[in-house]
N, C-alpha and C positions, 0 to 999 in steps of 0.2 A: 440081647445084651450088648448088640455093639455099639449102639450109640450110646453106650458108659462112656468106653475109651472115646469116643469125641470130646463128650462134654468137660471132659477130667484134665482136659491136656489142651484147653481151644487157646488159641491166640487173640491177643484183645491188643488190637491194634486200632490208631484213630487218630482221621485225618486233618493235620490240621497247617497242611501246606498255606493257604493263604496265611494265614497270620506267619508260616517261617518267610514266605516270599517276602510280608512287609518290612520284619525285624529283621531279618539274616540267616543267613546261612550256620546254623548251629546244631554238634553234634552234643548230648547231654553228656555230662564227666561222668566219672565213676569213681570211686573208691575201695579199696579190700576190707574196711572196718578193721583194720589193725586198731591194735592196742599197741605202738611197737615203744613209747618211751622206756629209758632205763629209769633204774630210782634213783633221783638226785641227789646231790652232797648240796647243804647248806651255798652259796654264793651269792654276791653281791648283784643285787640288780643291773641287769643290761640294757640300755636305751633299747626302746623301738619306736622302728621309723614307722610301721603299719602295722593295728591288731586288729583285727575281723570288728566292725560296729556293727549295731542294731537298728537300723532304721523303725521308729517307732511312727511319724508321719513323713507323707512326701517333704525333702527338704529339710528332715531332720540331721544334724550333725549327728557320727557317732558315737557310744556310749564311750568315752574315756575309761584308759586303764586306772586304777586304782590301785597305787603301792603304799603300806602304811610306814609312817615313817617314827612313827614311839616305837621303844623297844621294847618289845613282848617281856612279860613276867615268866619268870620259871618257874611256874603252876601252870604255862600256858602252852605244855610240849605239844599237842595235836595242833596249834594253830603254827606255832613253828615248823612243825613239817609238812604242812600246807604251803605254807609261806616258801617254803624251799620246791616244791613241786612246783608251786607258781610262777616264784623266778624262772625254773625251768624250763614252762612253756615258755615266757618271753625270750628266753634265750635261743629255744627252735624255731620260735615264728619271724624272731631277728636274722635267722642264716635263712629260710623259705623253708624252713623241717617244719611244714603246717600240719601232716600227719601224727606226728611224734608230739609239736605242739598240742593237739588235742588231745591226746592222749594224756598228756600231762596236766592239761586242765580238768579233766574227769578224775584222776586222781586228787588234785586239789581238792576238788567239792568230797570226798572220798575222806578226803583225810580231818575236813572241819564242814558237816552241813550242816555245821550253825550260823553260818557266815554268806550273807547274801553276794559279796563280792566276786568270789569265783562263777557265779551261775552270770553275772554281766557280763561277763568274756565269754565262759563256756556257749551260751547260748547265739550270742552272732556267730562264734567261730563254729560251730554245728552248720548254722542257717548256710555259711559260707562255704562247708562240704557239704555242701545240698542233701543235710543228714535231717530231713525236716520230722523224722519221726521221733528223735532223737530230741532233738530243738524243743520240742511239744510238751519229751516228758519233761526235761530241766525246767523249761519256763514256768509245768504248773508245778513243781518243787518251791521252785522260787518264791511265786506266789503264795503259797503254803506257809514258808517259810517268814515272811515277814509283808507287810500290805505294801508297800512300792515296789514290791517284786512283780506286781501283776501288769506292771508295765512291760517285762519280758512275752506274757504271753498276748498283750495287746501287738510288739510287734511281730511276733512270728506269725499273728492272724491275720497281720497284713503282707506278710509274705506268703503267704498260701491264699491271699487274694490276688496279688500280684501274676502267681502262677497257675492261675485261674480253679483254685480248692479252694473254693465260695464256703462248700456246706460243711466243707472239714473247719474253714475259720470260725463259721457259726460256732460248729459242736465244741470247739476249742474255746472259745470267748464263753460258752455257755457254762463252763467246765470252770471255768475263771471266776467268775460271774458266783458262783459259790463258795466260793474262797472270801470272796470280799465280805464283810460285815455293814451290810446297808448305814446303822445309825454311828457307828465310828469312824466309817469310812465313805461318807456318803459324796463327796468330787467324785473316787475312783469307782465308787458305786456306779453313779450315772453317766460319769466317762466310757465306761463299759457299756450300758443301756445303748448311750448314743450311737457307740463303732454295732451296737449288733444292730439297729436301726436300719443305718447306714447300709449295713452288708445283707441285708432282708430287702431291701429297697433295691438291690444293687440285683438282683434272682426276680425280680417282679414279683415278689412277696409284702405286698403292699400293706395288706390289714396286719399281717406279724408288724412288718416296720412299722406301724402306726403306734402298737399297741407301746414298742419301747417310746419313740419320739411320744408318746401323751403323758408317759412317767417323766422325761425330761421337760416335757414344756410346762408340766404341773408345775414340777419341786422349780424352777424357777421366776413363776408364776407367783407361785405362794408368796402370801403376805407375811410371812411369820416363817421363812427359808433358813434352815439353818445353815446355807451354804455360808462361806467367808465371800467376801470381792474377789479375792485372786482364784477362787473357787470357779465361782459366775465369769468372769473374765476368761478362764481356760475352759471352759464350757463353749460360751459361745462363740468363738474365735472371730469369724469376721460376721455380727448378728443378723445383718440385714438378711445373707444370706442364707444364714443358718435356719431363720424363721419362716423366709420365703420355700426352704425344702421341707419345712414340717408342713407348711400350708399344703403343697402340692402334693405330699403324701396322704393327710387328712383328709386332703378334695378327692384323690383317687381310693380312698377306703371309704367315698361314703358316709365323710363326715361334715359337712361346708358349713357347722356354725361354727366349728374346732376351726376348720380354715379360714375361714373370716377371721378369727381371733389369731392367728397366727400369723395372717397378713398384715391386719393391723397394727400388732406388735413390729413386725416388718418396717414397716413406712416409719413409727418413728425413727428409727435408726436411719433413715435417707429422708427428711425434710426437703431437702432440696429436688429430690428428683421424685417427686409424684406419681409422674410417668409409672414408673416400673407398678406402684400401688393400682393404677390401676388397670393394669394386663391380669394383675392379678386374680381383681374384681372380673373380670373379664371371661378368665378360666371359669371361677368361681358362678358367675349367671348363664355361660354356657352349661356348668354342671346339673344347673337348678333347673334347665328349661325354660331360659331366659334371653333368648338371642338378641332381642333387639337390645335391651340394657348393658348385653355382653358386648355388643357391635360397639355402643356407644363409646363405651369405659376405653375399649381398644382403639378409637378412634384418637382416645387423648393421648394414650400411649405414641400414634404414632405422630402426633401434631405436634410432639416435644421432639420428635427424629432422634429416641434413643435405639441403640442396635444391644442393648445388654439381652437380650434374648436372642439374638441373630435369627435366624431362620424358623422357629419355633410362632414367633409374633405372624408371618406370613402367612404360616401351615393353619393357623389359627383363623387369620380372617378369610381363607380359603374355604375351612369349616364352617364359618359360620355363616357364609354366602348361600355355604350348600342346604346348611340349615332354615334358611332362611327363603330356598328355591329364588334366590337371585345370580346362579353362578356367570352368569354373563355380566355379571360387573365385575368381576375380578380382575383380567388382564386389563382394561382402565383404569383400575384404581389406585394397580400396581408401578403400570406406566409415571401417572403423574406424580403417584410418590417417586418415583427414582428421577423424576425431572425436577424435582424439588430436594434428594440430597442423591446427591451427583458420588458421592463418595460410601457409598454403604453396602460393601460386597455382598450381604447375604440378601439384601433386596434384590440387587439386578442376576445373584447369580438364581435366584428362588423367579424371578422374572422369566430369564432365560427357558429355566426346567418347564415353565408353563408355554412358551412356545414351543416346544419340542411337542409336551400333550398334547398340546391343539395341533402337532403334523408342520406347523409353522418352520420348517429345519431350517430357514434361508437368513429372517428372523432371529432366531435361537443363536445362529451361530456368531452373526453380529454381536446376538447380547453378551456371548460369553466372551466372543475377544476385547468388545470395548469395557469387562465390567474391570472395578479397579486391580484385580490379581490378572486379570487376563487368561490366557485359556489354558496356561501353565498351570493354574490352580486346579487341585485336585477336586473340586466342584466341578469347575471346565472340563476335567476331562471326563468324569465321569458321564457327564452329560453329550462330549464326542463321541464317545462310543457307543450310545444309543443312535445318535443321529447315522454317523458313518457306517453301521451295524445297515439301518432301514437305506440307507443309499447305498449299500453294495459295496461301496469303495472300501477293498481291503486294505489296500497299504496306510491308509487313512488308520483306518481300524486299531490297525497293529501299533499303529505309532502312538495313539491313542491309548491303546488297551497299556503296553511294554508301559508306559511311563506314569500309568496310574497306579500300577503297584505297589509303587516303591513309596509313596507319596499317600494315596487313602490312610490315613490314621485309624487304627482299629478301635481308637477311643470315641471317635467320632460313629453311633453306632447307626445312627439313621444312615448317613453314607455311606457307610460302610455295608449296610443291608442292600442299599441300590444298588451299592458297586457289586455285589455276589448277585443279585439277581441279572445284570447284565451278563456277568460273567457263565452264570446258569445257563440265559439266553442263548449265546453263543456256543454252549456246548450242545445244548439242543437242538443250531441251525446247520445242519450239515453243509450247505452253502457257503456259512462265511467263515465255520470252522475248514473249510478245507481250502479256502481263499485267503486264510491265516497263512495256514501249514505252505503254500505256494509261496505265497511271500516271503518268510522266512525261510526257506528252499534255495529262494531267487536270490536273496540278500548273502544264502551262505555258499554259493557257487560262484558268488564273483570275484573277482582277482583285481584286488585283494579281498576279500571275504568281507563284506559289509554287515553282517550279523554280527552284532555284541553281546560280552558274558550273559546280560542280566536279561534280553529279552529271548535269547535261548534256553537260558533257566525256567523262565516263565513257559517259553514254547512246552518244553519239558515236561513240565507239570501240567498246564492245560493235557495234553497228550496222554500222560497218568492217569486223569481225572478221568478221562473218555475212554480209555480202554485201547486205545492206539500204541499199541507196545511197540510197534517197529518206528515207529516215529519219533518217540519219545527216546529210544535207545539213541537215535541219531542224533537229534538236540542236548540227551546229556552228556553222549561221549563228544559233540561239538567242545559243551561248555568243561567240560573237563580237563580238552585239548588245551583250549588258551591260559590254563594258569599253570602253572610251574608248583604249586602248592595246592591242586586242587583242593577247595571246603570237602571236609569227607560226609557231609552229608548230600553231596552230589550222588557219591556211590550208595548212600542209605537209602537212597529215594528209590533210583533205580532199580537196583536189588530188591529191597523188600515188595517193589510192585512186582518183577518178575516171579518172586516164590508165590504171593498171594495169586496169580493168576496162572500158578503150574506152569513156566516157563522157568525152567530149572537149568536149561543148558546154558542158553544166555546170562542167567543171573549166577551160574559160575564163573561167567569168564569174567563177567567183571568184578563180582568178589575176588578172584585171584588175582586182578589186575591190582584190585585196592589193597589186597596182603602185602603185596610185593611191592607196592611206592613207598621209597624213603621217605616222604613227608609225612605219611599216616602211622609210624612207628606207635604212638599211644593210642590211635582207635586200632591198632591189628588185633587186640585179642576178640575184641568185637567183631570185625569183619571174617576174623578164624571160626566165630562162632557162626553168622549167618552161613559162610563157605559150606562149613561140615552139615548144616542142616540141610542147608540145597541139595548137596552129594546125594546124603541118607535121601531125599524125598523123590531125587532125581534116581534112586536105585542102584547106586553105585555104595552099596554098605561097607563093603571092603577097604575103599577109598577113603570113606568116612573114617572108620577106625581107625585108620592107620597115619591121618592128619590129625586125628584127638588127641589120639596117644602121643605124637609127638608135642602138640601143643602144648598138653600139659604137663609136660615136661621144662619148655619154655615157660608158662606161668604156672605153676605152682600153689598158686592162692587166689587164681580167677575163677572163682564159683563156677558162672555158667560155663565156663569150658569141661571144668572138674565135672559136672552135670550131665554132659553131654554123652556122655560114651552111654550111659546108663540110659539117655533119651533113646539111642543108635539101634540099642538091644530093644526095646521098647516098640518104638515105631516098624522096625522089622519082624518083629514078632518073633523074638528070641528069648522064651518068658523067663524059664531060671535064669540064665544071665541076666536078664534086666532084675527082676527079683532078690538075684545077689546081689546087683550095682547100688540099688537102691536102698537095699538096706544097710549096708556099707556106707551109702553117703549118712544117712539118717544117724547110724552110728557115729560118723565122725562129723558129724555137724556142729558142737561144742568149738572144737578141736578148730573147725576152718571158720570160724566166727561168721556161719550162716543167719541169717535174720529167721525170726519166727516163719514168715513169708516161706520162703525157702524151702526150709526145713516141711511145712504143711504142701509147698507144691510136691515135694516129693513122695510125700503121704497119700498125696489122692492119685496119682501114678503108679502108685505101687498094691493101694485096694483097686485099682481100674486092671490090674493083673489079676490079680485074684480072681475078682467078679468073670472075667474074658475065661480064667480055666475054671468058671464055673464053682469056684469055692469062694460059696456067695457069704459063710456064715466070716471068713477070712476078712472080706471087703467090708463087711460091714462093721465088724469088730472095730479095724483101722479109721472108719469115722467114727464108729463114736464113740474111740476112746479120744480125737481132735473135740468132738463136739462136747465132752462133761469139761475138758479145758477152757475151750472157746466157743459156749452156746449160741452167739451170734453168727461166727462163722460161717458168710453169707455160701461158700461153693460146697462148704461140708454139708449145710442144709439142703441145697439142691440136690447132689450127688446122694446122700442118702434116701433125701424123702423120693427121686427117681428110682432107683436100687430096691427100693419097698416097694410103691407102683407098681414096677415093671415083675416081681415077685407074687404082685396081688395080696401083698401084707403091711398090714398097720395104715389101711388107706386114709383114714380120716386125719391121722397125723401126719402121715407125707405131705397131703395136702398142705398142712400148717408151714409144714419146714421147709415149703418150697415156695408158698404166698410169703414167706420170710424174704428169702431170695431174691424174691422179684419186687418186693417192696424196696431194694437197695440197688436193684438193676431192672426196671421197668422192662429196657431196650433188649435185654439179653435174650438171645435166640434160643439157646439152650436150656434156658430156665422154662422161656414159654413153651417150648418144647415138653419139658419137665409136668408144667402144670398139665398142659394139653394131655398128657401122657394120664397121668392121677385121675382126670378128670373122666377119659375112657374109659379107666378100672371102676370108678363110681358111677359109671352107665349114665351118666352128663353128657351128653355125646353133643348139641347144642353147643354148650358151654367150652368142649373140646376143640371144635372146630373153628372155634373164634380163635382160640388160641392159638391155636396151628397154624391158621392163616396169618398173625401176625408174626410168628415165626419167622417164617417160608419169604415174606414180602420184599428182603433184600435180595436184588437180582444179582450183588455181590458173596454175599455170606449163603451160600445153597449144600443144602448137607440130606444125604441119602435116607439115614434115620427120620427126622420131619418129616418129607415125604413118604416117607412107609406106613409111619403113626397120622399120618392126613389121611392115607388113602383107605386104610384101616376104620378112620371115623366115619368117613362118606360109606364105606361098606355097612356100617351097622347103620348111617341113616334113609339104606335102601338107594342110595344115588351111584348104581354098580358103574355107571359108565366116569364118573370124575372119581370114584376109586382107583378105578384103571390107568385112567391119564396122571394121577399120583403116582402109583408104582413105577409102570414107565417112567416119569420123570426117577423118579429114587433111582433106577437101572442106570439111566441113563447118567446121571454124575458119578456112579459109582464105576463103571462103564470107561469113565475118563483117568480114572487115577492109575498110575501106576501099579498100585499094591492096591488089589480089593478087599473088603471084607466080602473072608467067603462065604459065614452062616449068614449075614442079608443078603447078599446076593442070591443065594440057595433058595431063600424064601419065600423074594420077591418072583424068581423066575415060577414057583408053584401058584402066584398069584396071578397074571399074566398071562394071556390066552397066546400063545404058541405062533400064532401068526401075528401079531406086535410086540414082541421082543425086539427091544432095539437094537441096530448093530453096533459090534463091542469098535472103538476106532485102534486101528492097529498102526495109523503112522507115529511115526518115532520121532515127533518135529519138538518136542518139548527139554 
């Protein structure tokens, strides 16, 4: 049972340093979910300079406040005191009281939801306490509520594209998408179609995008459309291009007579520039199996020297060279194009990348300083740092590498993919990674220190990424020296890498460094919180507690601190007290305006006690009285249908509730673990072992349970000796932590031949 308590309590953490290196240095806000408004007296509206808008497209202004200005009927008391709660929030968001503002706007909607007015404000000023769960339900209220309301949940779907919740927009738009009445409301009908298109296409879900873009290009197709003009007008917004990305998706779903027609509709909207029509064509007889006619079409494309395709028209006749086993005409054809328009960055800089392929670096690097951005451009550089990579020259490299960061547009995804796989490269060459690390060394020992903030940050991180924790400490406490206000996700970076790789003493000191700087006053209760878990994990329990307890003393109404002492007892293995902490929170979870979330983490915490003292019927109870509330509930499915398995009961349903699971988390180790686990109790052993091993395959995420349930499988498929090497490996992490589980431990050492038992490591370096 001990890989319960793993699975119930894992950290889902994920990396996504590059995109902070490009945008910034950014720590997420937080908020208490107060409700803390009073109830308003009647008052005269108060000017405001700023109320939270709703971006609905890029570039959209935001949604205007609405004050009504006839004076309400005395039949109409609920909208009167609505109208007074309203004033209200305008009156808090007028002083920055944006908590207490919201507060007052949920009351409005409260007081009159018959009134689409409040949910226009309510819902940006959500979006803008980054309360996006919140945001979701008003928006589809709204919608519900009256048909122009489903303009709210069009933008909140683009704000959960924005923050990269693709499939959450989908589900959210799809949700909307039912609200609408196709033949009353058929603009906002296909308005909607189009954005889910759009965000199907945007996941590499081609044939879904297709299927909405063939509803929209029908209904305006149609000869007999009951659309209005201003209807068709806000549909198509700018056509040429609109029709050009139904073609390209129709050609990629396998449909090129749909594309044809969607390109041709295309060209008329651009009479004048044919060119683009026939790139089009181009794609279009590449698709068909048509290279020479495809070569041809593309030819005219570029005999007009338009660049509205930039580097795409290049990638293309590259293609079709290769298709056509003529690639040795490409760098000529390339050349005399760029001698013939002198001015067309993505030609000489797509030029360039092609001398670098061919090894040409001397070449290459001509082309990218004479192209018209010069080598400053983040094309140029990415393509230095290939070159200076294969010539060894590090200083070169780094100069290279530091100033492409900042500059690769993450929107740009082709270069953006080259730039990571150089950057992968690099961490792979131990060579020119440690011909980095010299340089920046060299630059930071000189007098005056020649190392700057942004390219020690990056040091940083590379260093992170590779598992170089001494190094990485030096470059971020460099970069943390030079600012007087250091970004606190300098300390988040650091820190969190230290607890994830059991370097606990280290990742105290600079938590306590980050508690105690007067500029991080609003992340300390965050950094209190990473502190106290280091302490507990670093085995210092005592210490933990007695920095909780005063913590929360200090806050009061920060959840995860409140949470913590209960974790403390928990991870230490202190059951009734955790048992009491927990249910204690569970109980006053109303009380501290816990999110559902919350309140269930502390649910599968508290059956992972149970289950641990063996009062299996206890644990299981506690899921599934989560799972008749929440049948979907992807961790209650796993955790139980595990809990059964590992029981050898209800196996064919485990199974179910844990393919659930993993149907909403493919990637999740724990789950596959899970399945692996079901699949051994149903004598799959085959089938287990797949699992397992996708498990097991992160050299980062390595956990003693997987390994026991692997070596467990190879033993029943007769492979005694990669049983063995399984176990050992399980000893051997568990080996390494501070606090072991004693019953695997126990079990493993009975599996394990007596003379490779590996040695337990007794230094104290962590």
């Amino acid at each position: 049972m001990t890989g319960f308590l793993r699975r119930s309590v894992c950290r889902r953490m994920v990396s996504t340093w590059l995109l902070t290196a490009m945008t910034g240095l950014l720590l997420p806000a937080s908020s208490s979910g107060q409700d803390s408004a009073k109830a308003p007296e009647a008052a005269p509206p108060t000017p405001v300079t700023r109320f939270p808008g709703l971006p609905v497209q890029e570039g959209d202004d935001p949604l205007s406040l609405f004050i009504p200005k006839d004076e309400e009927t005395s039949d109409e008391k609920l909208k009167d005191e609505a109208l007074a709660w309203f004033m209200t929030a305008q009156l808090h968001y007028s002083r920055g009281e944006n908590s207490e503002g919201l507060a007052a706007l949920k009351k409005t909607v409260e007081k009159d939801p018959s009134s689409l007015t409040p949910y226009r404000i309510l819902v940006p000023a959500l979006l803008d306490a980054r309360d996006l769960d919140a945001a979701r339900k008003y928006a589809l209220q709204g919608a519900a509520l009256k048909p122009e309301g489903i303009i709210l949940v069009q933008g909140v779907a683009l704000v959960l594209t924005r923050v990269r919740q693709v499939d959450e927009a989908i589900a959210l738009l799809q949700e909307g998408l039912a609200l609408v009445p196709r033949e009353k409301e058929l603009g906002r009908y296909l308005s909607l179609q189009r954005q889910l298109g759009a965000l199907h296409k945007a996941v590499g879900k081609n044939q879904e995008a297709s299927d909405y873009y063939k509803l929209v290009f029908d209904a305006l197709q149609a000869p007999d459309s009951k659309l209005s003009p201003e209807q068709i007008k806000d549909l198509l917004g700018e056509p040429g291009a609109l029709f050009d990305e139904f073609g390209n998706v129709f050609l990629q779903s396998a449909q090129p007579e749909l594309a044809l027609k969607a390109f041709d509709e295309a060209s008329k909207y651009r009479p004048s520039r044919p060119g683009i029509h026939s790139y089009n064509l181009a794609l279009l007889f590449r698709d068909t199996k048509k290279p020479e006619q495809a070569l041809a079409e593309l030819d005219k494309y570029f005999a007009a020297q338009l660049q509205i395709k930039g580097r795409d028209a290049y990638q293309l006749l590259k293609d079709l060279l290769t298709d056509l086993k003529r690639d040795g005409e490409l760098l000529g054809r390339l050349e005399k194009m760029k001698e013939a328009d002198t001015q067309n960055a993505a030609l000489a800089y797509f030029l360039a990348d092609q001398y670098v392929a061919a090894g040409r670096f001397d070449d290459a690097l001509a082309a990218y300083r004479g192209a018209p951005g010069g080598a400053r451009d983040p094309r140029a550089l990415v393509g230095l740092v290939h070159i200076y990579r294969q010539k060894k020259d590090w200083p070169e490299l780094f100069s290279a590498l530091t100033r492409a960061f900042p500059v690769v547009d993450a929107q740009d995804e082709e270069l953006t993919l080259r730039f990571q796989e150089e950057v992968d490269a690099i961490q792979k060459d131990k060579d020119a990674f440690d011909g980095l690390v010299a340089h920046a060394r060299k630059l930071q020992s000189e007098d005056p220190p020649k190392l700057e903030f942004f390219p020690a940050y990056i040091m940083g991180k590379l260093c992170i990424d590779t598992d170089r924790s001494e190094d990485a400490i030096g470059f971020y406490r460099y970069a943390i020296s030079m600012q007087n206000s250091p970004p606190a996700q300098l300390y988040v970076d650091i820190a969190l890498h230290l607890i994830q790789t059991d370097k606990f003493k280290p990742a105290i000191e600079i938590l306590t460094e980050a508690v105690q700087h007067p500029s991080l006053d609003d992340e300390r209760p965050y950094f209190l919180d990473l502190q106290i878990a280091a302490l507990e994990m670093d085995g210092q329990t005592d210490k933990a507690l007695e920095v909780v307890t005063q913590a929360k003393q200090d806050y009061p109404r920060a959840l995860p601190l409140i949470s913590r002492e209960a974790w403390i007892y928990y991870h230490s293995q202190q059951w009734e007290k955790a048992i009491a902490a927990y249910e204690a929170l569970i109980q006053a979870g109303p009380s501290l305006n816990a999110k559902q979330e919350m309140l269930n983490t502390w649910r599968f915490s508290l059956s992972a006690i149970y289950v641990h003292l063996e009062n299996f019927d206890k644990g299981e109870s506690i899921l599934e009285e989560l799972l008749a509330k929440e049948p979907e509930n992807t961790q209650a499915n796993n955790d139980l249908g595990y809990l059964w398995a590992d029981r050898g009961k209800n196996l064919p349903r485990a199974k179910i509730m844990i393919e659930k699971a993993l149907a909403a988390e493919p990637e999740n180790a724990a789950y596959l673990d899970s399945m692996g686990w079901v699949q051994y109790r149903l004598g799959q052993f085959s089938e287990a072992k797949e699992s397992l091993l996708k498990a097991v395959k992160d050299p980062k995420r390595q956990d003693a349970t997987i390994w026991d349930h692997l070596g467990d499988v190879y033993d029943k498929l007769g492979d005694k000796e990669e049983a063995i090497k399984a176990w050992i490996k399980a000893l051997e992490i568990e080996f390494e932590k501070p606090k072991q589980e004693e019953k695997l431990v126990k079990s493993l050492l009975q599996k394990v031949p007596a003379d490779r038992i590996p040695k337990k490591d007794s230094s104290d370096s962590k």
